[in-house]
N, C-alpha and C positions, 0 to 999 in steps of 0.2 A: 429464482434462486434455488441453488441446489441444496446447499446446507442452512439452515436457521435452524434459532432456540429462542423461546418465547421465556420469560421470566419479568415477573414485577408489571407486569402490563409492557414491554418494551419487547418488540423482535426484530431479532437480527439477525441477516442472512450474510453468506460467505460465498462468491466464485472465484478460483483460479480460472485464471486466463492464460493456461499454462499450451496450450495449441497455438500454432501458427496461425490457424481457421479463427481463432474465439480472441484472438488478439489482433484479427486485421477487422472484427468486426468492433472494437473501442479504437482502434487505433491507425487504421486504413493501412500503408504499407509496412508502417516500423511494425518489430517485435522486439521487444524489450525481452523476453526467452531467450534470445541468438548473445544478447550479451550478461545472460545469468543472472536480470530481474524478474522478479516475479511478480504480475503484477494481480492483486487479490480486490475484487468487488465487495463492498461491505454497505449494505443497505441495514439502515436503521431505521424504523419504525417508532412512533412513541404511542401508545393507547393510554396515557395516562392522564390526571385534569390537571398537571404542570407543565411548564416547560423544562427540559434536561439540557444541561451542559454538557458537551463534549469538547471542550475546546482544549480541556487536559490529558487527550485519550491517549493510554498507553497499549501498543496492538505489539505482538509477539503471533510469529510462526514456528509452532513447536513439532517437533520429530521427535517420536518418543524413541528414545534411546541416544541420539544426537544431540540433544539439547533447543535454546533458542533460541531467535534470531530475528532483532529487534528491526521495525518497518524503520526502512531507509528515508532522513529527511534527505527536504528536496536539493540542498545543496550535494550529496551525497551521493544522488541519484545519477547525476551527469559523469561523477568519478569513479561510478561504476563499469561505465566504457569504455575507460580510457586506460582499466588495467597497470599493471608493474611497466613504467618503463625505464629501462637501463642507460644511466650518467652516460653523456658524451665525451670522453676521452682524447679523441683525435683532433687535429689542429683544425682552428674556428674558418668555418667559409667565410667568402668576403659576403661583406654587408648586403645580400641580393634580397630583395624581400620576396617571400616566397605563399604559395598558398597553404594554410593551416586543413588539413581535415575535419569539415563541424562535426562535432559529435554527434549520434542520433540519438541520445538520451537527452538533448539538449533541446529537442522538438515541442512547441507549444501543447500538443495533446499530452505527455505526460505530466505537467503542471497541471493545463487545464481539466483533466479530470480525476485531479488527485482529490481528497477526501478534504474539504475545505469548512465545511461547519462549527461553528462555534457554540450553536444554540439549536436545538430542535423544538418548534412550539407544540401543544397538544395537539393530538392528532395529526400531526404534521410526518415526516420522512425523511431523512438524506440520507444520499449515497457519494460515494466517492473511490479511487482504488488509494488501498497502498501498498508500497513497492518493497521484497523482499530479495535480497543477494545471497538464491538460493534456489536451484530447480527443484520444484514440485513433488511431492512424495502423496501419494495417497494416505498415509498415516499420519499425517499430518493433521495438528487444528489450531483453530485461530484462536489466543489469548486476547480478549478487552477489559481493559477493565477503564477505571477514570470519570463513566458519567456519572454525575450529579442531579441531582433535584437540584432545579431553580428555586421554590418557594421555600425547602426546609436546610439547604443547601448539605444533604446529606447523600454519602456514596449510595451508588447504586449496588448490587451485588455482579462479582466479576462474571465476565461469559466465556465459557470453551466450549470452543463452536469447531465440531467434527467435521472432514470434507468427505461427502458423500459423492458415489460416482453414479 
């Protein structure tokens, strides 16, 4: 991990997979880049004798000066390829049925290694990415906040997490 911040016994690391190179190695040929997702690695660690909940995580990608820019759910993510397009107008073809273009955000690897944890046990780990509609800025940092203690079910304290190059 490039970026992490340790707090409360919890660390948590941050990559952009903001390269064509660093996004065919999670995702073989797609790049989710080409269509202005960004897709961010978020490893969490727990050192604590509870288990935490994240199943409420709220994650923001902030540019300071630009503001922030809340991680895209997964329904979201596919509607991100598919861009503005412009009402059809002109008179209706006949009923020919025609081939549809699949989406490539619609590809099992951007579900299957989106950030899916509900519970992390002690001494336990998960990781996952989430997706932001937004190219990469090195000033950039990752906002969490949301985990919980399991046993006292009290917040944890939030994390901004710096991307380091």
């Amino acid at each position: 991990m490039k970026s992490r911040v340790a707090l409360d016994q919890v660390i948590i690391g941050v990559e952009a997979f903001e390269t064509a190179e660093k996004a065919a190695k999670a995702f073989g040929k797609l790049d989710p880049n080409k269509y202005e997702v960004l897709p961010v690695l978020v490893v969490i660690k727990n050192n604590r004798k509870s288990p935490i909940k994240v199943g409420q995580l709220e994650v923001q990608y902030i540019v300071p000066g630009l503001g922030k820019v809340q991680a895209l759910k997964s329904d979201e993510i596919t509607s991100a390829a598919a861009g503005p397009t412009a009402p059809n107008l002109g008179p209706k073809p006949f009923p020919i049925p025609t081939r549809r273009k699949k989406n490539p955000l619609s590809a099992p690897e951007i579900e299957g290694r989106s950030f899916a944890a509900r519970m992390i046990a002690a001494g336990e780990s998960a990781s996952g990415f989430f997706y932001f509609n937004i190219k990469h800025r090195t000033t950039a940092k990752i906002y969490l906040n949301g985990l919980v203690d399991a046993s006292t079910n009290q917040e944890i304290f939030y994390f901004e997490i710096p991307f380091t190059d």
